[in-house]
N, C-alpha and C positions, 0 to 999 in steps of 0.2 A: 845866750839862748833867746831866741826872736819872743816878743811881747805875745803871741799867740800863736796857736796852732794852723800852719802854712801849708798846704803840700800842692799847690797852686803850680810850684816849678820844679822842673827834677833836683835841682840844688834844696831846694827846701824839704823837698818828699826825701833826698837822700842823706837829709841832715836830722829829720826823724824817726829814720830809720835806724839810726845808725845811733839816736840816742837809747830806742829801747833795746836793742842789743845789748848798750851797756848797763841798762838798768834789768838784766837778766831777760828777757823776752824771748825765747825760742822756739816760739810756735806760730802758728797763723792761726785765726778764727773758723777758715773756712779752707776747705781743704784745694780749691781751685784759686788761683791770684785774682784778682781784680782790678783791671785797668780804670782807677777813678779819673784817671785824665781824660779817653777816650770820651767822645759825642756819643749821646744816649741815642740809643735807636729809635725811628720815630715810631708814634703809638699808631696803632690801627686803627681804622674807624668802627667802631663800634657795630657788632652784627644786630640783625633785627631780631626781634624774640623770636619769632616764629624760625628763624634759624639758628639756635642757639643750642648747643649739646644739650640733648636730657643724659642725665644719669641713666646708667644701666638699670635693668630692673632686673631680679635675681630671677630667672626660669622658675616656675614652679614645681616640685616634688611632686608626682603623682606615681601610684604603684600602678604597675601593668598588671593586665589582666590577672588572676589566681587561678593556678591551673586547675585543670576538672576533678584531681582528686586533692586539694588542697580543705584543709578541716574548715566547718562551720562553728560561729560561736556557739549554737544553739545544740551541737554535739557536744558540747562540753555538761560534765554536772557536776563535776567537781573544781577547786582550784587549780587542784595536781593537774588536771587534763586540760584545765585553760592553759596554763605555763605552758605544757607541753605542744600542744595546739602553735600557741603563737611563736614558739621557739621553733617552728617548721617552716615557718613564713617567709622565705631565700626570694622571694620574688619582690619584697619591698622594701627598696631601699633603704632605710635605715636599718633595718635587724642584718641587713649584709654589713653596712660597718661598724656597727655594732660589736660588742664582746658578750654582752649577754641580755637577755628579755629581764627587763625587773618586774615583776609584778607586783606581789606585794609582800609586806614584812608584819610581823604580830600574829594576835588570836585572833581568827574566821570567826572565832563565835562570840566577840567583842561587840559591845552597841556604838561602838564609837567608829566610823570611819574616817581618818583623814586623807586627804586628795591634794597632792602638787600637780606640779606645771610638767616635769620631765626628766626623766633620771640626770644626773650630772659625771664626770670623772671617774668620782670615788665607786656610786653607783651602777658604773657600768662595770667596774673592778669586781668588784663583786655582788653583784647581780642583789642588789639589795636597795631598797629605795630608801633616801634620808639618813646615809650612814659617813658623811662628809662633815664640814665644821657645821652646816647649816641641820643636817642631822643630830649630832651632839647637842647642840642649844633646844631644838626641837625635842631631845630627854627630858633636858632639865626645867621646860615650862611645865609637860606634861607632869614627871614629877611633883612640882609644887603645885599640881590639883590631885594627886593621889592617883596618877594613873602612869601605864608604861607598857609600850608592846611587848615585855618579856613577859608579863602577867598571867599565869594560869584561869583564874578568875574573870569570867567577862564582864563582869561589875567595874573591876578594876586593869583593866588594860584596851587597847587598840590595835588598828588594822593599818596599816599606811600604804597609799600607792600612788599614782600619777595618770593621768590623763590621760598619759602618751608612757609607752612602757619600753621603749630602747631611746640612747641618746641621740642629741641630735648633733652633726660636726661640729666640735669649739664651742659646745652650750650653748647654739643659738637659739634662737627664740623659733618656736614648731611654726609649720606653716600648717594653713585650715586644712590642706589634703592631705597631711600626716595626721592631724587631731582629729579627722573624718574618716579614715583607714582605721584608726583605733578606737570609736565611737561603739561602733556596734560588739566589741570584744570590752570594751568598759563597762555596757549596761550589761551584759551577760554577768560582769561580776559583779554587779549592783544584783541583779538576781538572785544568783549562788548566795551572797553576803545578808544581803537583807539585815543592814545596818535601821537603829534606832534613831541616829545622828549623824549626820557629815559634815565636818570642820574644811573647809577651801580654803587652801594656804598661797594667796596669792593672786592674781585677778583674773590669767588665764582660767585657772576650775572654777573659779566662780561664775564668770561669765557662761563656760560653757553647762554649766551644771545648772545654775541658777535663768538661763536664759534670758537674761540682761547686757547689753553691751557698759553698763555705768564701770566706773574703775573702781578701784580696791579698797581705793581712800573713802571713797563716800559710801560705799557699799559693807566695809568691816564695821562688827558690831551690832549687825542689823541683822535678827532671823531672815530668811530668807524660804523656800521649798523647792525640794527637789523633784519634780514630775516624773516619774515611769511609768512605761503602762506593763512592765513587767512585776512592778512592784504593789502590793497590794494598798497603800496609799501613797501619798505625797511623804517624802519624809522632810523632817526639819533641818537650815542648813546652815549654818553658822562660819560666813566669811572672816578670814586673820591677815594676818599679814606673814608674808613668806619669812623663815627664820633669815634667809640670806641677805632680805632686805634688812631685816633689823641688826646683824651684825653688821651692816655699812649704815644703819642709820639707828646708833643706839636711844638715842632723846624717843624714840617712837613703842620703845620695849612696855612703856606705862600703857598704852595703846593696848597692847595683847595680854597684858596683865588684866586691862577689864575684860577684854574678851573672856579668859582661859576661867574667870570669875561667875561669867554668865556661860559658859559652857558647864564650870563645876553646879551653878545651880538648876540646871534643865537634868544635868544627873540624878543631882540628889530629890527633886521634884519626882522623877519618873523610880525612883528607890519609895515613895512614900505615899506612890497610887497604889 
């Protein structure tokens, strides 16, 4: 066996070869051969920036026009007839591929509203928002403050919805003309609801709720206000951290532990005016 690794000449490339066969070898790395003999092809000259590929940029989503007898949010006065309302909406793209509108899940007559980013998978299964793994863990916080969307009790339970009320292809992340088609159909339900409290799980609602571009991390934990002018004040808004992010980043659950602590005391405060 030569002192080192040779493949220099086909007598040596095919006395390498020919060892790992017998040291059981029967596969290649890569599925095409590769001629390591052949002369590398030469390099190009370098293009100038200004000619240089940009990346694609994805089209933007906008909904075409709504035909002239297509519902107004402002007809809506109920929940029932927002769902309804918006589950009629074939002109904008997402609710066509869509399975179902989620809007929302719990007691209407809850002081608690919590707000995601956009239904997911499980969510669009069954037209339910926050009912996936990231849903599940989102029970079990609410639970250890004594609270739960199945709740009779508006003292003791919540409301939950998202920003944006069908999915979006492969969870992606909404674009501003999908979060702005749904804008005016979200403050209608801020109307109808007329929450005490709104928990933003995540940076998208916060931002758009809160009217700050700052992200999640610096912004959770920190009251915040939510401005309507549908709604008879400002209400109080208390940014978290998305349950989906904390099951990929558990070291941060201590994080929404203080949050769900200073949520539980703006309760018990508003039980003791």
């Amino acid at each position: 066996m030569p002192d080192k690794l040779d493949i220099s000449t086909p007598d040596a490339a095919l006395f390498w070869l020919r060892w790992q066969l017998d040291m059981g070898a029967d596969e290649a790395i890569a599925p095409d051969p590769l001629d390591r003999l052949a002369a590398a092809p030469p390099k190009s000259a370098p293009q100038p920036a200004a000619q240089r590929a940009q990346p694609a940029q994805p089209a933007p989503i906008t909904a075409p026009p709504a035909p002239e007898n297509a519902p107004a949010p402002e007809d809506c006065h109920t929940l029932e007839e927002l769902r309804a309302a918006l589950d009629t909406l074939h002109h904008f793209p997402l609710r066509r591929t869509a399975r179902h509108t989620v809007l929302t899940d719990g007691n209407p007559a809850s002081r608690v509203l919590l707000v995601g980013e956009a239904p997911g998978r499980e969510e669009d299964l069954k037209g339910r928002p926050f009912v996936g793994r990231a849903g599940q863990l989102l029970d079990r916080m609410l639970a250890a403050i004594g609270l739960s969307r199945g709740a009779g009790d508006p003292a003791q339970s919540v409301l939950i919805t998202n920003v944006l009320f069908w999915r979006p292809p492969g969870n992606r992340k909404p674009t501003e003309a999908e979060l702005g088609f749904c804008a005016p159909w979200f403050a209608r339900l801020l109307e109808l609801v007329k929450p005490r409290v709104i928990v933003t799980l995540g940076g998208t609602p916060t931002q758009r709720l809160a009217g700050t571009p700052q992200g999640i991390m610096r912004l959770r934990g920190k009251w915040l206000q939510c401005a309507h002018e549908g709604l008879d004040a400002p209400v109080p808004l208390l940014p978290m951290l998305h349950p989906a992010y904390l099951l990929r980043t558990p070291v941060h659950k201590r994080l929404a532990w203080r949050d769900l602590l200073s949520l539980r005391k703006f309760l018990d405060d508003l039980d003791n005016d």
